[in-house]
N, C-alpha and C positions, 0 to 999 in steps of 0.2 A: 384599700389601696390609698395611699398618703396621697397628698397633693405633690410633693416633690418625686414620689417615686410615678405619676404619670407626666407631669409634668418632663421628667427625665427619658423616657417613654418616649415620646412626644419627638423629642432631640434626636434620640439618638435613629427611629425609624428615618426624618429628615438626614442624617446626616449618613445613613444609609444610600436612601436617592442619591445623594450630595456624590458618595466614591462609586454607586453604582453604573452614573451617567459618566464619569471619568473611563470606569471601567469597559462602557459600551463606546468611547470613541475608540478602542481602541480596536473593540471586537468590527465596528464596519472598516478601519482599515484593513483588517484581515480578511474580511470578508469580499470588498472589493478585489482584495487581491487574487483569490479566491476564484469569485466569478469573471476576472477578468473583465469588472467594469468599472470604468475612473471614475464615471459619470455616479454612479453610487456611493462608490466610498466618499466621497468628496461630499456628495446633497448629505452621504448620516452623518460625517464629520463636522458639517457645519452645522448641520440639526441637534447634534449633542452639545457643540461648543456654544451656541446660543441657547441649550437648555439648562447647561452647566452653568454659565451666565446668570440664569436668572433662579437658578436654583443657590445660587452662592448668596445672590442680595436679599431671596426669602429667610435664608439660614441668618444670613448675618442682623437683618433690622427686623424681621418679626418673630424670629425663633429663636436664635441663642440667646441676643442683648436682654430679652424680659425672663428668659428663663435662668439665666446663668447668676442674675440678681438676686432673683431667689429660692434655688435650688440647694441642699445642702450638697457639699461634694460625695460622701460617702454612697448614698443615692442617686447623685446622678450620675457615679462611674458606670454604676454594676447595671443601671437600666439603659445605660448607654448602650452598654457594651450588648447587650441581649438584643435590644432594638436594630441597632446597626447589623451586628452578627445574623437577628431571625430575616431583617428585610435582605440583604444582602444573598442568604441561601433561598427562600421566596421566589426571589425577582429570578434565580435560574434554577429551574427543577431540571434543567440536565443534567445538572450534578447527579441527582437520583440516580441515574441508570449507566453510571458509569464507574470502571473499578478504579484500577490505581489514578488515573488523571484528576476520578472527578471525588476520592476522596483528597487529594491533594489541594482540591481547588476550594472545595468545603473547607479544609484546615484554612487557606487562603483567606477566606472568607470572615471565618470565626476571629483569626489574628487581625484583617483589618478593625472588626470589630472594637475588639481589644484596646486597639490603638487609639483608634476613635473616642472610645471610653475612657482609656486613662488620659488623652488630650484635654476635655472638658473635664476631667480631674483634676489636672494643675492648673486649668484656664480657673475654675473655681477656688480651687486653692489664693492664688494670685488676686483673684476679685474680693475676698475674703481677708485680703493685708496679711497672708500667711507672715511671718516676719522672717524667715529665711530659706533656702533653697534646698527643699531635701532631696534624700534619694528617689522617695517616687514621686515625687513632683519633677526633678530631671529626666525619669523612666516617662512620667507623662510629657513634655516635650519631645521626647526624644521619640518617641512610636508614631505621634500622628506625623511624621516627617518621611517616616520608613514608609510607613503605609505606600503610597504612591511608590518610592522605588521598589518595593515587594510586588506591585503589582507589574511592573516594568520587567521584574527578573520575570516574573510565573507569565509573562505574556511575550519576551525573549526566548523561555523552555519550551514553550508550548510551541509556539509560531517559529521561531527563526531559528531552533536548533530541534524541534519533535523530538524532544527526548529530555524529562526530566530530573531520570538518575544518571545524565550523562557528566564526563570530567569539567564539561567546556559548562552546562548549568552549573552545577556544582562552584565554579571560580567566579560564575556570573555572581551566585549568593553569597558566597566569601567577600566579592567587593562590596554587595551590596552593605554588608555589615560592617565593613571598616568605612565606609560612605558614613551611614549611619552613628555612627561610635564619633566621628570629624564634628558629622551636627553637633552633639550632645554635646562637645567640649565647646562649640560656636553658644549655644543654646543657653550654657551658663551664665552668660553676659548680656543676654537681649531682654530685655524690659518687659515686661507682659503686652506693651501694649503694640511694640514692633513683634513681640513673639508670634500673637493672632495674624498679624501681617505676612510675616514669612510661613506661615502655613498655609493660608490662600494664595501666595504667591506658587510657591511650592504646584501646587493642586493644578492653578491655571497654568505652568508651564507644561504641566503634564499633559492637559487636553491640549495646549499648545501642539507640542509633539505629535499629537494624534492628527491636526489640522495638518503640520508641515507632512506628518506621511502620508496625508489624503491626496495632497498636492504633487508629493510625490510619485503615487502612483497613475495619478492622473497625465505627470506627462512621462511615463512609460518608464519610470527609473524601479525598477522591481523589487521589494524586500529577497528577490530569490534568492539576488547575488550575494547576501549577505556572508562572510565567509570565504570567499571562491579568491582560487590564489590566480594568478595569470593573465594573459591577454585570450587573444584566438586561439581556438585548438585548432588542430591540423586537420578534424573532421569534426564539422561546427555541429551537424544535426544528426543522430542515432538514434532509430526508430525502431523499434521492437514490434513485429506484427505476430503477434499468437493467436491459433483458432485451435479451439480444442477438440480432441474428437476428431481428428481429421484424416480420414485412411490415405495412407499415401496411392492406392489405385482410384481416390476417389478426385486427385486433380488432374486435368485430360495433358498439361505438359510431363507428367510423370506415368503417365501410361492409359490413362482411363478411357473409356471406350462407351463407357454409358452417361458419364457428365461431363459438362463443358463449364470450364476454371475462363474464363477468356482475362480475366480481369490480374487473377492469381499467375496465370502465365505471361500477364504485361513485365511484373518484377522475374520472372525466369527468362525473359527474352535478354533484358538486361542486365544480368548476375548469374549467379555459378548456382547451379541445383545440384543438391547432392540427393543421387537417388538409393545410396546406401546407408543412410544412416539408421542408429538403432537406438531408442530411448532408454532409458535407466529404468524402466518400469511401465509398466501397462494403466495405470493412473494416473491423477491429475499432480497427488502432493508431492511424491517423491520425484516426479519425471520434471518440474518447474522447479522444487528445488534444486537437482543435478545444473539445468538449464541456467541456474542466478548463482551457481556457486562453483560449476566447474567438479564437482564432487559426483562420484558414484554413490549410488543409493547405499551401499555400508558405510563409505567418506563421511554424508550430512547425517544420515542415521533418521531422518522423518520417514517413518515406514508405516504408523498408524494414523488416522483423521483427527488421533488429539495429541499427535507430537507438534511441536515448534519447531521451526530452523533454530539451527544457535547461534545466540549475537555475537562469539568467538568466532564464525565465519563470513569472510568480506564474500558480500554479493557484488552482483556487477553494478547497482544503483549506487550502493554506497563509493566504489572506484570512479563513477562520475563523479558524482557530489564532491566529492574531494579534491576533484581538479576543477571545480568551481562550473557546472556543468548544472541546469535548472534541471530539473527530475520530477517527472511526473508519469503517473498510473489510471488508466482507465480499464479497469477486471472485471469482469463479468464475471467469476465463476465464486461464489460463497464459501467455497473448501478453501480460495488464495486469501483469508483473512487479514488483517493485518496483524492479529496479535500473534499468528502464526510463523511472523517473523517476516513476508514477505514483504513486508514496505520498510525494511530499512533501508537508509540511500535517499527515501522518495522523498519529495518536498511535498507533493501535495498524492494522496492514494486514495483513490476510490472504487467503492464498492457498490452495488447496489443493494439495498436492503440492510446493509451494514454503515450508513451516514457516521462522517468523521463528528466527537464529540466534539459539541461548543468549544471553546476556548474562552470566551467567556460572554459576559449580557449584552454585552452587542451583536454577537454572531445568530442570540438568541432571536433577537428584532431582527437580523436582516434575513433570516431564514422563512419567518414569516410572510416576510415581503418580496425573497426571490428564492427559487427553487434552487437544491442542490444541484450539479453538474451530470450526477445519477442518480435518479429517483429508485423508489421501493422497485419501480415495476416495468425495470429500464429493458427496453427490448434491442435488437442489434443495430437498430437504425440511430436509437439514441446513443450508443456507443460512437459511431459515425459521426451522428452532430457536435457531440464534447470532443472531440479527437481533432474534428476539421475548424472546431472554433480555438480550441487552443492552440494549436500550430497558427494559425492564423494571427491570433496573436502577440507569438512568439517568435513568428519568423526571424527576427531581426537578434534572437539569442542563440548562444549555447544551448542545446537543451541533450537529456535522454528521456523518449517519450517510449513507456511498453502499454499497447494496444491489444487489449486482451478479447476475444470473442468468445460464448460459452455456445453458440451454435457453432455445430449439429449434434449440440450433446444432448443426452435423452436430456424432458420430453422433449419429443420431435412434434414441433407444429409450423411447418414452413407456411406462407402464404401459400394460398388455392393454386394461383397460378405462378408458381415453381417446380408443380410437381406434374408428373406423368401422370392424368387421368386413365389410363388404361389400364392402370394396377391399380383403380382406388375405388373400390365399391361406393354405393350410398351410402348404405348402413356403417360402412368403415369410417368416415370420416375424415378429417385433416390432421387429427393430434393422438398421438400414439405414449402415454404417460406409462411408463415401470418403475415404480419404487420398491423398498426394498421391504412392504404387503405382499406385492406380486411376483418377484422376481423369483422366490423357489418355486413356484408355478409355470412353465411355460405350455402350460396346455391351450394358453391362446394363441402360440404358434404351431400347434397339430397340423392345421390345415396347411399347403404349401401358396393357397394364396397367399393367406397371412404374414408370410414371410416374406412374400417380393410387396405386397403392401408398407411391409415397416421400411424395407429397404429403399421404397422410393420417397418415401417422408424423408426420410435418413438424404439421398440426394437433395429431393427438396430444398434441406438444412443449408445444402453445398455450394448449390447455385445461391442461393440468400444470401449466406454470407461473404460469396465471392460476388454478387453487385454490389455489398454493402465496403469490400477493400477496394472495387472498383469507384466509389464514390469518395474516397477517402485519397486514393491515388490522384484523381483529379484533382483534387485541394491541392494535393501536393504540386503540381504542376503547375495551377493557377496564382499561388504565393511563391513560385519556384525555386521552393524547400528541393523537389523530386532530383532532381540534377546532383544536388551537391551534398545530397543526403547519405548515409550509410543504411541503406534498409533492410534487419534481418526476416525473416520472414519462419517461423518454425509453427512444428506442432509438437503437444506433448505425448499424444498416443491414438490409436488406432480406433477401431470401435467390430468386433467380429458381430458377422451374422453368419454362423453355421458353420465357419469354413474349417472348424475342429468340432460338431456338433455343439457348439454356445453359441451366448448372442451376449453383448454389450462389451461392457471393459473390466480391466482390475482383475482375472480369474486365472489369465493363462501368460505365460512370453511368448506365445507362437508368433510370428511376423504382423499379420494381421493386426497385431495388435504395438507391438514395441518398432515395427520398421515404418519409418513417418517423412514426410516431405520438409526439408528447409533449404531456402533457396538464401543466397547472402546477395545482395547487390552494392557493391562498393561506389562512392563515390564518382560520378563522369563518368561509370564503367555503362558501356552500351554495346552489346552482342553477346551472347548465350554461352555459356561453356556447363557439361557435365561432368561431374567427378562419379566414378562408380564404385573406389575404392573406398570398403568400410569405414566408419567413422560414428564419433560418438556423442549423441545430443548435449553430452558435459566438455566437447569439444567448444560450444559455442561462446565460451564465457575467454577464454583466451585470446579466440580467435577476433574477437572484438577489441578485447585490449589491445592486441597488437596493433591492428589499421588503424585503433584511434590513438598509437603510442601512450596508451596511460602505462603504470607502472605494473608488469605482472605479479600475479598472486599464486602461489603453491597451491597447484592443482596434481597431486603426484600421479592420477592417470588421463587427465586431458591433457590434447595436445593442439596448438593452434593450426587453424586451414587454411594462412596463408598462403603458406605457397600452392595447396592444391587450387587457389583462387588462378593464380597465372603461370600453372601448368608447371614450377618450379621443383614439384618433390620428383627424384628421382631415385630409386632404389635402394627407399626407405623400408627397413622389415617391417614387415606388420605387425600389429600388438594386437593383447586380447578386448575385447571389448564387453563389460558387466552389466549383468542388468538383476533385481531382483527386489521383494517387498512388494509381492500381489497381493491383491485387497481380502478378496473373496478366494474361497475353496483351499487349497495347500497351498503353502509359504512357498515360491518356486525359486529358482535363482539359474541364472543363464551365461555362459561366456561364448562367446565369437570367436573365433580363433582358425586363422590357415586356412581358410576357407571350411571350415567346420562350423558347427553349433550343435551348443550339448546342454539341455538343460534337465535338472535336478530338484524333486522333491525333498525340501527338508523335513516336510512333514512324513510323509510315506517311504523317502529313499530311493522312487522311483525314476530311472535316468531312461533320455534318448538320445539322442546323437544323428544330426541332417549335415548330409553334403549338400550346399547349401548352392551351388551350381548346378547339383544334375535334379535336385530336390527344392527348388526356391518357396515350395505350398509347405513344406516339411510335412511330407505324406506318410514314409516309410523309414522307422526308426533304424540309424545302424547300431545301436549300442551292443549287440548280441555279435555280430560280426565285425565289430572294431573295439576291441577291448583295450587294445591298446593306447590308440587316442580317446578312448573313455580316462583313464587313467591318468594321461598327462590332461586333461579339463581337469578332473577332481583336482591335482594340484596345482593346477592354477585356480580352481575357486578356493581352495583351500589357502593357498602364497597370498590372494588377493584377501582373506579375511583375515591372514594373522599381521597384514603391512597396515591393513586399516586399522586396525587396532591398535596395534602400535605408533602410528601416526595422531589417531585421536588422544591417545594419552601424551605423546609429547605437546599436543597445540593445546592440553588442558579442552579437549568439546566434548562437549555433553549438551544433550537432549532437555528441554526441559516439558513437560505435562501440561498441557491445558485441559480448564473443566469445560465443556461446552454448556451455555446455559439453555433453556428450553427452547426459545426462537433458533437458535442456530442447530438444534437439532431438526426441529420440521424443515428449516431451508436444508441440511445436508441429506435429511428421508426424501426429501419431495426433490432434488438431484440421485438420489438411488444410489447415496455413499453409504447409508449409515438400515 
C-alpha cells in the first residue's frame, strides 16, 4: 500500500465522520420529533453541531492541509471515495436489514462518497497549479456541493413525505439537480481558495438547519405540518379506537351478560352504537382493509396474509394527510404491517416488533439512548401509554390518531385477576396459546371444562382491554381532547367458541364471527342513540369523511351513517351487504339482504340461507325451502363480482405480493395466521 493511497485512506474515512455527523443532526431532529421530546432533539442537535465543529477544524488543519500537499490526485480520488462510502455504510448497519429504503440509502451513501472523493480530486488538482478548468475538475466541484442537498432531498423523502418513489420526492430531486447544475456554473469562477470556503460553508449551514429544527421543535412548531393546506377543521381531533377480536355479545352495552365493558360503554353512552353491523370478513387483513378503504373485500382484493392494499386506493389516513391533518398509528397486530400497505396517509406508524427503519445515523444514536414508542414486547398497557402521551402532546393540533389493540386475540393471557377463577384449574393456568402446530388438533378442547376455561381467558382479554380504553378515555378528558373529539370506536371481527362447532376466527361468516360492535361518538354529542338497521363495517370510511367534511372518495358499495347518527334516514331501501375471503377451511362468501342471509361455498358450492329475525344464531338452514331467495342471493353475489371487476379495471387496482421474510413468519405462526 503507497504512502499516498493510505494517506488518501486516511481522508477520506475523516471526511466520512465529517458528512456523517451532518448526517446525524438531522437524524435527532427526527428523532425528537418522533419521541415527542424537544428536550432531545435540541441536547443531539447541539451535540452534533458542536462535534461537527470540531470535526471540521481536525479535517481542515491536521488532515487535509498536510495531506492534500502531498497526495497525488489520482489516488486520493478512488481512496477517498472508498473510505468516505465504507465509513459512511459502517457507521449505520440498518441499512443491512432493510429493502427498498435502506438500499436507497446505501446508494445515498456510496454517491456521498463519490462526491467527497471527486472534491479532494479538484481540490488536488488545484493545489497542484492544474493550468485550467476541466470537465472533472468542474464534476469535482460541483459534487461536494450536492452532497449535502442529496442528503436534504433523502432526508425530506424519507421524514417529511415517507415515501421515496413518490411525484412530490421525485420534484424534491429534480430541483435538487437544477440547484446543483446553478452551483457548477457559480463554481466556474471561484478561486480554489474561496472554493474550499464555500464547501464548509455549504456543510455548516446544513447542520445550521438541523439546530434551527431542533429549535423548532422544541417550541412545539412540528415538522408534521409540513404540506397541510388550511386553517381549522370543522372536527380538529379523529380518533380511531380498534380492538381486535372483539365479539360483539362480549361488550355488556351491546347485550353481554357474562362481561362488563363499563369503560367501552362510557363512549356508547355518548354516541350512536350500531348493533347491526357485519364485517367484510371473519379476519384481521381484509376486514381493516374494508374499514381504511370503504371497499368490500372483492373492491380491495387483500384476501391472502401476503396480499398488499393497493396504493391506487385512497385510505382514510391519507384523506386526512391531505387536508393537512398530523396522522399517526399505534397497531398492535403484526398481520397490519406497513408494507402491507396500511400506513399510507400515517406520518408516523407503529408496530411492535416491526421498529420503523432509521432514516439515517442520527436516528441510529438516538435509538440507543431512548426507546421506540413500541418496543419488540409492547403489551396493551403500553399501547395506552404511547396513545395517552401523544395526544397529550398533540392536543393543541389537527390530528387522525388510529389506536389499535390485538387483545383478546389468541394467545389469551389476561392478568390473574381479570379472569373468573371458578373456571380456571391449577394445572390450567393463565395463557391459553393456538398456533397454527395446534390448531388442526382440538383434542385439547374434548373436555367441556376446557372450553369454558378458554372462554374465560377469552373475557379476561375483555375486561383488560376495556381498563386499558378506560385509561385512555381519561386522558382524553384530562387534556380535554374527549369533548370535542370524533371518536370511532370499531372492531374487525368476532372470535367463535363452539357456536357452529369451531373455535377461533378466519374459518366461517356465521355471525359470531363477522357481526362486531362499533359505536361512533361525534363531537359534543352526549346521550345514547341505537341504530339496529344493517350496515357495513366498509360503511365507516364515509361516514367519517362526511362529519369531518373532507372530500368524499368512490366507494361504490358504502354508504355514509350520518343520518343514522341523528335519526334522519327515513325510508331508505335496503341494500345488500358482502362479506367474503376466509382464511382457513373453504373460501366462503356471504350477502345480507331483506332480512336474509345466504352464504356460499366457493370451494364446495355448498349454500344456506338464515332468516335472520326469527334465526339470529343461524341454526336451521332455509336453502332447501327457499329456493327462490336462494337465487336472487346467487345474483347478487354474482352482480356484486362482475361490478367489482369491472370497477377495478376501470380505476387500473391491482394487488400486489409480498414475500414475507422469516421473522414475520414466526410473528404471523405465533398469532395462528399462517
Amino acid at each position: 500500500m503507497s504512502p499516498d493511497f493510505r494517506r488518501s485512506l486516511v481522508l477520506g474515512c475523516a471526511a466520512g465522520l465529517f458528512v456523517g455527523s451532518v448526517d446525524a443532526a438531522t437524524g435527532f431532529v427526527s428523532a425528537g420529533s418522533r419521541f415527542q421530546s424537544p428536550a432531545f432533539a435540541a441536547t443531539g442537535v447541539v451535540a452534533i453541531v458542536l462535534l461537527t465543529t470540531l470535526t471540521v477544524v481536525l479535517l481542515r488543519w491536521l488532515v487535509l492541509a498536510p495531506l492534500l500537499r502531498r497526495a497525488s490526485p489520482e489516488a486520493l480520488s478512488i481512496a477517498t471515495v472508498m473510505g468516505t462510502s465504507a465509513t459512511l455504510v459502517i457507521l449505520d448497519p440498518g441499512s443491512f436489514h432493510q429493502s427498498v429504503a435502506g438500499l436507497f440509502e446505501i446508494i445515498l451513501k456510496l454517491c456521498a462518497g463519490v462526491a467527497v472523493g471527486a472534491g479532494a480530486y479538484s481540490l488536488a488538482l488545484h493545489d497542484a497549479q492544474a493550468p485550467n478548468l476541466t470537465a472533472s475538475r468542474l464534476v469535482g466541484r460541483m459534487l461536494p456541493l450536492a452532497t449535502p442537498l442529496a442528503l436534504v432531498a433523502a432526508w425530506f423523502g424519507f421524514v417529511a413525505i415517507d415515501d421515496v418513489t413518490s411525484a412530490s420526492f421525485l420534484l424534491i430531486a429534480l430541483g435538487t439537480v437544477v440547484a446543483v447544475a446553478l452551483l457548477a456554473r457559480i463554481c466556474m469562477h471561484v478561486t480554489p481558495r474561496r472554493w474550499g470556503a464555500a464547501v464548509l460553508a455549504t456543510f455548516s449551514l446544513f447542520v445550521a438547519a438541523g439546530a434551527v429544527g431542533g429549535f423548532a421543535i422544541s417550541h412545539n412548531t412540528s415538522l408534521d405540518l409540513i404540506g397541510s393546506r388550511g386553517g381549522p377543521h370543522p372536527v380538529r381531533r379523529v380518533i380511531l379506537l380498534t380492538v381486535d377480536t372483539l365479539r360483539r355479545d362480549a361488550v355488556s352495552s351491546f347485550g353481554s351478560t357474562t362481561v362488563s365493558t363499563p369503560n367501552i360503554d362510557r363512549i356508547a353512552a355518548d354516541g350512536c352504537s350500531f348493533h347491526n353491523v357485519f364485517s367484510s370478513s371473519s379476519w384481521t387483513l381484509p376486514a381493516f382493509a374494508s374499514m381504511m378503504t370503504g371497499f368490500t373485500t372483492r373492491g380491495h382484493g387483500v384476501v391472502m396474509s401476503t396480499a398488499a392494499l393497493p396504493d391506487t386506493l385512497t385510505t382514510l389516513a391519507e384523506s386526512f394527510r391531505a387536508r393537512g391533518y398530523t396522522t399517526h398509528a399505534l397497531v398492535a397486530n403484526a398481520m397490519l404491517a406497513p408494507h402491507r400497505g396500511f400506513a399510507q396517509g400515517f406520518r408516523r406508524y407503529y408496530l411492535p416488533a416491526q421498529p420503523i427503519s432509521p432514516v439515517c445515523l442520527g436516528e441510529v444514536f438516538a435509538r440507543r439512548l431512548r426507546s421506540e414508542p413500541l418496543a419488540e414486547a409492547t403489551a396493551t398497557r403500553d399501547i395506552t401509554d404511547a396513545a395517552i402521551a401523544w395526544t397529550t402532546a398533540h392536543r393543541d393540533r389537527d390530528f387522525f390518531l388510529w389506536v389499535h389493540y390485538l387483545d383478546p386475540h389468541l394467545p389469551y393471557s389476561p392478568p390473574p385477576e381479570r379472569v373468573d377463577k371458578m373456571n380456571v384449574h391449577d394445572e390450567m393456568g393463565f395463557t391459553l396459546d393456538l398456533n397454527s402446530a395446534t390448531r388442526p388438533s382440538m383434542d385439547i378442547f374434548g373436555d367441556p371444562e376446557r372450553r369454558v376455561w378458554a372462554r374465560s381467558l377469552y373475557d379476561g382479554e375483555v375486561r383488560y382491554v376495556d381498563v386499558e380504553i378506560g385509561r385512555f378515555l381519561d386522558a382524553l378528558h384530562a387534556t380535554g381532547i374527549y369533548d370535542d373529539a370524533l371518536i370511532v370506536f370499531a372492531v374487525d371481527h368476532g372470535e367463535e367458541f363452539w357456536d357452529h362447532d369451531g373455535f377461533e376466527h378466519g374459518h366461517t361468516l356465521y355471525n359470531e364471527l363477522v357481526g362486531v360492535p362499533v359505536i361512533i361518538k361525534a363531537p359534543r354529542s352526549h346521550g345514547a342513540r341505537v341504530v339496529n338497521d344493517p350496515v357495513a363495517i366498509y360503511d365507516i370510511m364515509p361516514t367519517v369523511l362526511e362529519l369531518c367534511d373532507l372530500p368524499p372518495v368512490a366507494t361504490p358499495r358504502a354508504r355514509s351513517l350520518v343520518p343514522d347518527l341523528s335519526g334522519d334516514r327515513r325510508g331508505e331501501a335496503t341494500r345488500p351487504i358482502f362479506a367474503s375471503g376466509t382464511l382457513f377451511r373453504s373460501n366462503f362468501e356471504s350477502v345480507v339482504f331483506d332480512g336474509w342471509k345466504y352464504i356460499r361455498s366457493a370451494t364446495t358450492g355448498r349454500e344456506e340461507l338464515f332468516r335472520l329475525a326469527d334465526d339470529p344464531q343461524e341454526r336451521a338452514s332455509l336453502a332447501r325451502e327457499r329456493p327462490d331467495i336462494v337465487k336472487h342471493a346467487r345474483a347478487l353475489l354474482d352482480e356484486h363480482a362482475r361490478s367489482t371487476e369491472a370497477f377495478r379495471a376501470a380505476r387500473g387496482i391491482s394487488n400486489r405480493e409480498i414475500k414475507l421474510d422469516p421473522e414475520e413468519i414466526e410473528r404471523l405462526r405465533a398469532l395462528g395466521y399462517l
